[in-house]
C-alpha positions as YAML, in Angstrom:
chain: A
units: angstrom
residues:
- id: 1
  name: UNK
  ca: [0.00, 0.00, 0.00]
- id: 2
  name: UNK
  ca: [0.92, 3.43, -0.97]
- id: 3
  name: UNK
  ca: [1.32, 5.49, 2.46]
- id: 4
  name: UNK
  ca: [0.75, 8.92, 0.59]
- id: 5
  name: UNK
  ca: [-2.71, 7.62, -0.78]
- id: 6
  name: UNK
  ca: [-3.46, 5.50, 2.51]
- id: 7
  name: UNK
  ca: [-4.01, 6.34, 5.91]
- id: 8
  name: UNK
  ca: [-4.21, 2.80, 7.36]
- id: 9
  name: UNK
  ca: [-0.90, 1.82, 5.32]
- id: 10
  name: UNK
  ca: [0.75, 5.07, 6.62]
- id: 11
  name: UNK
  ca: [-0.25, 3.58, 10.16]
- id: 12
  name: UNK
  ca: [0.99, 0.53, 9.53]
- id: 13
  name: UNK
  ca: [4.22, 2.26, 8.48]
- id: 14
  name: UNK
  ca: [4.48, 4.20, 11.77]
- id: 15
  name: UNK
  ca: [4.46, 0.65, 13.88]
- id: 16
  name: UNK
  ca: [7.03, -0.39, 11.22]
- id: 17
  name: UNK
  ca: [9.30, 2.60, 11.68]
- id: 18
  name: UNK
  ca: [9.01, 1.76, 15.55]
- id: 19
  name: UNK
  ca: [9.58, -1.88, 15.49]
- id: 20
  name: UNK
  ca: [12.61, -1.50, 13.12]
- id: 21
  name: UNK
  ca: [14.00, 1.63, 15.16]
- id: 22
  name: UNK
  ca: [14.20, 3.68, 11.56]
- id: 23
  name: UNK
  ca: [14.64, 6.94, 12.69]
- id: 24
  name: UNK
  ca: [14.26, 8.25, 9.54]
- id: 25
  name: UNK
  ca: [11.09, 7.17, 8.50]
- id: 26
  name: UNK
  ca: [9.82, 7.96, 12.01]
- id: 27
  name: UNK
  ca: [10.64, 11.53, 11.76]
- id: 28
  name: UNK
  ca: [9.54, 11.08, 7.84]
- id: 29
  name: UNK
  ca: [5.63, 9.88, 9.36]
- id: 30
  name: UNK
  ca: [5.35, 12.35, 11.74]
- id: 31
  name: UNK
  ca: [4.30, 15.75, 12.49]
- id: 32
  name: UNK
  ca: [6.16, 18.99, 13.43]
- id: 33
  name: UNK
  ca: [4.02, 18.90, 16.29]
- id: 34
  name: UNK
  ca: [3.49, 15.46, 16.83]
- id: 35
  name: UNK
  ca: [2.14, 14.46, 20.67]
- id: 36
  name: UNK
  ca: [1.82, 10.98, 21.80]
- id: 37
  name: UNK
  ca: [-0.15, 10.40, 24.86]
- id: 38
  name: UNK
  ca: [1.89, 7.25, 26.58]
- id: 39
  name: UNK
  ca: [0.30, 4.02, 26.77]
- id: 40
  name: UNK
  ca: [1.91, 3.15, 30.09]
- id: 41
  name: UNK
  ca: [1.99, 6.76, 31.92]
- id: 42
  name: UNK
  ca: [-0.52, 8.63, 30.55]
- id: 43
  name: UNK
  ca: [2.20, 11.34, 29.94]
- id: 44
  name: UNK
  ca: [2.44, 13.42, 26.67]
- id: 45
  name: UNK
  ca: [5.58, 12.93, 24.61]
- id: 46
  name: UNK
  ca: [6.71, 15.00, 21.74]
- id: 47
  name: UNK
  ca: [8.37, 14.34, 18.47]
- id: 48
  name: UNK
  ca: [11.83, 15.19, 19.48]
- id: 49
  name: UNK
  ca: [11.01, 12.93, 23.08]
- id: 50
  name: UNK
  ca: [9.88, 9.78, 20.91]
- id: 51
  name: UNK
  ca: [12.88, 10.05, 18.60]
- id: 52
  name: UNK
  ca: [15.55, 10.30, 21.25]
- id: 53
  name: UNK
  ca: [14.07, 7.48, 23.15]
- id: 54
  name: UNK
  ca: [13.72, 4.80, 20.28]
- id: 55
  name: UNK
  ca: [16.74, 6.43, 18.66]
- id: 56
  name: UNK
  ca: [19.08, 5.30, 22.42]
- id: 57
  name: UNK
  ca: [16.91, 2.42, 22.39]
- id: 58
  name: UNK
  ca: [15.18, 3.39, 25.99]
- id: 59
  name: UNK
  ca: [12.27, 2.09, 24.43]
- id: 60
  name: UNK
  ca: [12.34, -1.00, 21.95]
- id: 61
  name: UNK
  ca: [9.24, -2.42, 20.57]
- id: 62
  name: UNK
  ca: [9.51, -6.23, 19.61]
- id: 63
  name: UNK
  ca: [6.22, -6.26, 17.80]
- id: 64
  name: UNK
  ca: [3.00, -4.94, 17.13]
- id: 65
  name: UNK
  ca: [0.33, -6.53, 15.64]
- id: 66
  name: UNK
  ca: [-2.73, -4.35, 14.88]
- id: 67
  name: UNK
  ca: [-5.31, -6.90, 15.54]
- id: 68
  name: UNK
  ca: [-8.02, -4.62, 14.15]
- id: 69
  name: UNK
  ca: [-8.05, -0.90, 12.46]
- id: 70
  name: UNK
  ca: [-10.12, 1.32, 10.87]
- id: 71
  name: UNK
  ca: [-10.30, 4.64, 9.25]
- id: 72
  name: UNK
  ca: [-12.68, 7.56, 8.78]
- id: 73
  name: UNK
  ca: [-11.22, 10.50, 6.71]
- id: 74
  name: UNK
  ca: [-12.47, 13.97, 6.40]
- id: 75
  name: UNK
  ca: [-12.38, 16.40, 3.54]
- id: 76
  name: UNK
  ca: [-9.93, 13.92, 2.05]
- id: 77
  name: UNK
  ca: [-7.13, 15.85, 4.54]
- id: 78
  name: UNK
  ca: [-7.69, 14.22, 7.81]
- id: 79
  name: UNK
  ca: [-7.94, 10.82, 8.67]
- id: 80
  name: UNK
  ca: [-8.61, 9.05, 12.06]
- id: 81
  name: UNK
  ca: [-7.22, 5.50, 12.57]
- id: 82
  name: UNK
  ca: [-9.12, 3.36, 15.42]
- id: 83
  name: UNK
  ca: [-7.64, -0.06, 16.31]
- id: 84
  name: UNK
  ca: [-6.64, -2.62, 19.01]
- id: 85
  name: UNK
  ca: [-2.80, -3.66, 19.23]
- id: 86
  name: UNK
  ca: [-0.99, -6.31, 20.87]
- id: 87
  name: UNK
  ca: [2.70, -4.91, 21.45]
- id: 88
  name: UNK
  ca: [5.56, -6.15, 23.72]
- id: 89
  name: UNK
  ca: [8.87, -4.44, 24.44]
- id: 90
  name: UNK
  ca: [11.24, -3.10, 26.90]
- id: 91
  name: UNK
  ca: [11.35, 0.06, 28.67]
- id: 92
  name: UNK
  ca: [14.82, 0.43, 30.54]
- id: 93
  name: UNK
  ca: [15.34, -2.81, 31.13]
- id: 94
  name: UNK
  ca: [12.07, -3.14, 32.18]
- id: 95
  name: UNK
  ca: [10.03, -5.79, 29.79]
- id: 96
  name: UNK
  ca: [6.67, -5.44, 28.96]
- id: 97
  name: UNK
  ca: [3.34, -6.63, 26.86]
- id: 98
  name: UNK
  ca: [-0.02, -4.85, 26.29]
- id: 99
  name: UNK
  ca: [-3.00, -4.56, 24.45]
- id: 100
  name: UNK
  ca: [-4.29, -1.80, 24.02]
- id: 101
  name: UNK
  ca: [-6.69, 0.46, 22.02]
- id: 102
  name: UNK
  ca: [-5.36, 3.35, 19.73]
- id: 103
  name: UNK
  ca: [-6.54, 6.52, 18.16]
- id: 104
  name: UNK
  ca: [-4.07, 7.96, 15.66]
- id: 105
  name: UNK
  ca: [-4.91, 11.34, 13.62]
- id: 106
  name: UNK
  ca: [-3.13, 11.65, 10.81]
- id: 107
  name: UNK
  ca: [-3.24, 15.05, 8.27]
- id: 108
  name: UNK
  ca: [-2.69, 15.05, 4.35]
- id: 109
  name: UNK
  ca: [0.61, 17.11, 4.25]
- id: 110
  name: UNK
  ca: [2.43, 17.49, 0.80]
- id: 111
  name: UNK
  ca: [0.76, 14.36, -0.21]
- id: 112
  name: UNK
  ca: [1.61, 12.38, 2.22]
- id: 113
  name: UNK
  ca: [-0.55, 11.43, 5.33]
- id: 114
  name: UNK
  ca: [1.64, 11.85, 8.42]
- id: 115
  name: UNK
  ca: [0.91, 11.20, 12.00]
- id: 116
  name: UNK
  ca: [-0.13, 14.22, 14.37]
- id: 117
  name: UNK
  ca: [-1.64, 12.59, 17.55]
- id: 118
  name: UNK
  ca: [-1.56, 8.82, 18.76]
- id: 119
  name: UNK
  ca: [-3.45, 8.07, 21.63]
- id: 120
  name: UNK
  ca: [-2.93, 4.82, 23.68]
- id: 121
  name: UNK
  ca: [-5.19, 2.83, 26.33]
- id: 122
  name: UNK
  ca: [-4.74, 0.11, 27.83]
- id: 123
  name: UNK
  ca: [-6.98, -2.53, 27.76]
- id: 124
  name: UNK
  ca: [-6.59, -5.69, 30.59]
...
């Protein structure tokens, strides 16, 4: 899938980018402005924040599988992904798993629909 004409294959390029550790295409996907709210802490993390912490791997995803997703776009320049996720990792050296439920917003920019706002809960 073409991640400039598709929202849900520019998603799955964003768990790519994090699984993989590509900088590059991370800071390719997202915003300026990007803000994460933190599946584990409920705290907000930036672009710059989410780059330096996969980039020194403080945080390494091992997978995530997108058990379900959907999209709804909006005059063809906004797009909001909805999904469940199964994801394990480490943060530190501390392991972990989840599932969780996601809301991403991405935005058409220069052709290309990026990521702007990923949201995170965890379901148990």
């Amino acid at each position: 899938m073409d991640t400039k004409l598709d929202p849900l294959a520019a998603d799955r390029a964003f768990f790519a980018a994090l699984i993989a550790a590509h900088l590059e295409s991370l800071d390719a996907i997202l915003t300026d402005d990007f803000l994460m709210i933190d599946l584990l802490t409920g705290s907000e993390i930036t672009k710059p924040m989410l780059l330096a912490a996969v980039g020194s791997s403080q945080v390494k995803f091992d997978a995530i599988d997108p058990v379900e997703s959907r999209v709804r776009t909006y005059a063809a320049t906004a797009a909001v992904v909805t999904g469940r996720t199964e994801m394990s990792g480490r943060v530190g050296e501390a392991a972990f798993t989840a599932t969780s439920r996601y809301t991403h917003v991405f935005v058409l920019q220069d052709g290309s629909w990026v990521l702007a706002s990923a949201q995170g809960t965890q379901v148990r």
